[in-house]
N, C-alpha and C positions, 0 to 999 in steps of 0.2 A: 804616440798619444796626441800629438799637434794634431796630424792629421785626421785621427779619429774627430778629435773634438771640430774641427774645422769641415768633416761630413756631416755631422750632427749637424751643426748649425744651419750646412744647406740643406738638408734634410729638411728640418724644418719651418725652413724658410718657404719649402717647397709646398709643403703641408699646407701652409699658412694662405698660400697663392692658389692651391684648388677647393680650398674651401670660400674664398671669396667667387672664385669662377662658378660655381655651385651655386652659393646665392644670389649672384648673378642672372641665371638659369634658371632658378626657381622663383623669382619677383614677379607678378604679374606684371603687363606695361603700363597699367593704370593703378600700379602702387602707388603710395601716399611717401613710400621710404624706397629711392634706388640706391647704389655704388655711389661714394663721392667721386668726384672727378677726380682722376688720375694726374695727382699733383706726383711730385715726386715725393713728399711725406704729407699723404693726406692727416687734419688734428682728427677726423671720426672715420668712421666703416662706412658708414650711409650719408645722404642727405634727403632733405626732403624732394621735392619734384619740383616744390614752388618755393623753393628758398630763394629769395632777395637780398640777402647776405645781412638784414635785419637781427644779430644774433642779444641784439641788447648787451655784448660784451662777455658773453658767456658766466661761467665759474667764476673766473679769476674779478672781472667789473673792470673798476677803474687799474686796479696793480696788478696788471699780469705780471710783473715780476716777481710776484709775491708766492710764497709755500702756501699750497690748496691742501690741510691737511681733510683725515677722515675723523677727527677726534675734536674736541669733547662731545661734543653732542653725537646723540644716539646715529640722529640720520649720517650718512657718507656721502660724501659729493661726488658729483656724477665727473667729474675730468680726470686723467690719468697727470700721472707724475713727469711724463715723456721718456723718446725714446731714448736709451742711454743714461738715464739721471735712475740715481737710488734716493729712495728717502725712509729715515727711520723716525718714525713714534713712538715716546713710552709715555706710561702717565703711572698712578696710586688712585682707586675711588677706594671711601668708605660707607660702605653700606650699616645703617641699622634701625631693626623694626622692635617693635613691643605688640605682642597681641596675647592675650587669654595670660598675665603673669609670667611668661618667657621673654627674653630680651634675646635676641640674634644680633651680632655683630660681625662683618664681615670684610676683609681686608683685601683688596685686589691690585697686583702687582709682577710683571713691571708693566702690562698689558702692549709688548713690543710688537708694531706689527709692521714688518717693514717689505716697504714697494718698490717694486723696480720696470721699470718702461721697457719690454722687449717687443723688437721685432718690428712693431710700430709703432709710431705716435699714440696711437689709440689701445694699444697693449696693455695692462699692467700684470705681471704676476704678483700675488701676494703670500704673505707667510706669518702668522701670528703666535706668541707662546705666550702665557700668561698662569701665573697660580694665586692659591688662595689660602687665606688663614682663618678661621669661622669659629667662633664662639656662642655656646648657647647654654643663656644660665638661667634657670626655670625654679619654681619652687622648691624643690625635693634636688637637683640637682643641678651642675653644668659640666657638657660638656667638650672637646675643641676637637677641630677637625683641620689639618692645613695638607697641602698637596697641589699639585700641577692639573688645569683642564689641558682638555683633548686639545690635540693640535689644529690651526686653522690655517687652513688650503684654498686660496682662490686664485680667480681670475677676474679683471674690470674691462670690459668692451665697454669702448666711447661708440654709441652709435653712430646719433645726431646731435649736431648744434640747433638751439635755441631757431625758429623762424618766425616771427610774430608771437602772434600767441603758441603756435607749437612747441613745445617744452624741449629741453634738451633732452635726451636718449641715454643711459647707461645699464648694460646689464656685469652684473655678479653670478656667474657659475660659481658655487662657494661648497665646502664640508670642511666636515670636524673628523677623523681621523684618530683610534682608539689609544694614545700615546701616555695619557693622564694617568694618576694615582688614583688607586682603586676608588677611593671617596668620590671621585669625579668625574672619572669615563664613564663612558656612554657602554664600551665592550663593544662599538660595532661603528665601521664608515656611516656618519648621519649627513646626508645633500641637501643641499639646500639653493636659493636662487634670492637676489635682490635683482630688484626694477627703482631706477631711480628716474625719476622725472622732473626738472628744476628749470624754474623762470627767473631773468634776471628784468623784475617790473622797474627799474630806475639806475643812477649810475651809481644809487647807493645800497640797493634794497633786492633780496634775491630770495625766491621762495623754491626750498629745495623738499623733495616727498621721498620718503621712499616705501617699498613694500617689498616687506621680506618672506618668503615661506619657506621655512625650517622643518625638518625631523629631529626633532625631542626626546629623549628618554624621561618617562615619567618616574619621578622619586619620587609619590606616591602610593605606584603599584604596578605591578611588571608589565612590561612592554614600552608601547613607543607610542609618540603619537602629534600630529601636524602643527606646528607655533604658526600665527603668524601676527607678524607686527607690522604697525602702520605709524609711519612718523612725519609731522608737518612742522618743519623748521623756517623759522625767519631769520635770518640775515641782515646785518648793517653795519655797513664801513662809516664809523664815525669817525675818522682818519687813517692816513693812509698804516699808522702804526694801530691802530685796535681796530677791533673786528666783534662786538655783539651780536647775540645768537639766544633764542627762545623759541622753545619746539612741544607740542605735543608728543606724545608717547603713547600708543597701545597694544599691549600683548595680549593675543586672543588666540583660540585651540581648540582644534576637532581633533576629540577621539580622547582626551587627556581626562581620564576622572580624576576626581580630587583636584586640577588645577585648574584653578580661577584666574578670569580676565584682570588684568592690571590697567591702570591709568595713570601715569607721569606728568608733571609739569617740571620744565625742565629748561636753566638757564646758563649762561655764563660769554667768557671773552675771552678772545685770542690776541696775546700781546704779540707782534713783531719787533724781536728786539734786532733783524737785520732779514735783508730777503730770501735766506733760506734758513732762521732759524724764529721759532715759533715756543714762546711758553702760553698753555692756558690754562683756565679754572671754572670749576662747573660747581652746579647744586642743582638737586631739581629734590620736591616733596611729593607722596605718594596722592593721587586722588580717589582714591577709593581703599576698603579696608584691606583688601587683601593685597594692596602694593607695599612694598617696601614704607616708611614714612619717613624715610632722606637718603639721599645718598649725595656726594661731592668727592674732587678731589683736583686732584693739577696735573700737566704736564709738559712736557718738551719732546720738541721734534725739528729735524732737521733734513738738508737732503743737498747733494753733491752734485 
């Protein structure tokens, strides 16, 4: 069994090295993105061609000692957790909306999504589980719904670091995975991809974006159909122990009848109560009718 698993590994490692040889070979010579230089653990897959090593400090700013989580806020940061280090997240949000005499309430929990840095620096695998409790109490009736969502599968490629104004580089290969209780599966592998793109404009101040495009199951009316969400998060180290964050939120979709565009505003902080463990706490209120009209909650995360 040792040695099985100790093929596997080169296996993969092997994998790992013609697919960079590959992209390699397929970068024109007057790309804007080549191979980083063959450090012995490059932190990204690319660089730029004009990098001057200007990275504004990346992710991490001033504490790079510090836990980069992907939680409370919507957007995810574009740095991995390294190679060899695990880190786990969980948090609770609660959701609730009022519209036409119905009240929805909704209870999200443990939302664990835990990362782990293989193979390189720039690696992450990830792995998420999460369930729900939903209440809805209407005129004439209420009533509750609780069970497990589909499971979530990804991967985090660190591109590029930060070069002037060139933004740092992260992609998400990501899906959900038909695991859930029937209230909540999809019934089908849904793919998905995020693009993160983040500037660190000061030693205190870091604007992180992302865009995500999702396959959705519409609870509306049968079938599926394209999410995509766009999120612009602000960043600020008001010391080295809190960390402030306020982000826009938009959820948008081709092809989904019955579901309407959402608009978020969306706030909170991350306490460091030691360099690898992290509590925070969110709120954000809905902007438009058809969003949610609060949602909040807390969490803790850590990593080894």
């Amino acid at each position: 069994m040792e040695r099985f698993q100790r093929l596997s590994w080169d296996g993969l490692r092997q994998l790992l090295a013609s697919f960079m040889a590959v992209v390699a070979t397929t970068l024109p010579v007057d790309a804007p993105l080549a191979l980083a230089a063959s450090d012995e653990r490059p932190m990204k897959l690319l660089s730029y061609r004009y990098d001057r090593g200007d990275d504004g400090g990346g992710e991490e700013g001033l504490y790079g000692d510090r836990i980069v989580t992907d939680r409370p806020h919507i957007a995810e940061a574009a740095s991995t957790v390294g190679l060899g280090r695990v880190q786990v997240e969980n948090g609770y949000t609660f959701y609730v909306d009022n519209a036409a005499g119905t009240t929805t309430q909704l209870h999200s929990y443990p939302e664990t999504l835990v990362r782990a840095g293989l193979f390189q620096e720039w690696f992450e695998f990830r792995i998420q589980y999460n369930a729900f409790s939903e209440s809805v109490a209407g005129p004439a009736a209420t009533s509750f719904l609780q069970g497990s969502d589909d499971l979530y599968l990804g991967a985090k490629v660190a591109l590029a670091a930060q070069a002037g104004i060139l933004p740092e580089l992260t992609i998400f290969p990501q899906m959900r995975v038909p695991t859930g209780s029937p209230a909540y599966s999809a019934d089908e592998v849904l793919p998905g991809m995020n693009f993160v793109y983040a500037w660190r404009v000061g030693e205190r101040t870091e604007i992180e974006c992302n865009t995500n495009v999702n396959r959705r199951r519409n609870p509306e009316a049968a079938g599926y159909y394209t999410e995509y969400l766009q999120t612009f998060n602000f960043e600020y180290d008001l010391r080295r122990r809190v960390m402030l964050f306020s982000e826009f939120v938009v959820f948008a979709q081709v092809g989904g009848v019955g579901v309407p565009q959402q608009a978020y505003s969306h706030g909170g902080l991350h306490w460091f109560l030691l360099p690898n463990l992290q509590i925070d706490v969110h709120a954000a209120v809905g902007l438009n009718e058809a969003a949610a009209d609060f949602f909040g909650g807390s969490g803790l995360s850590w990593r080894w």
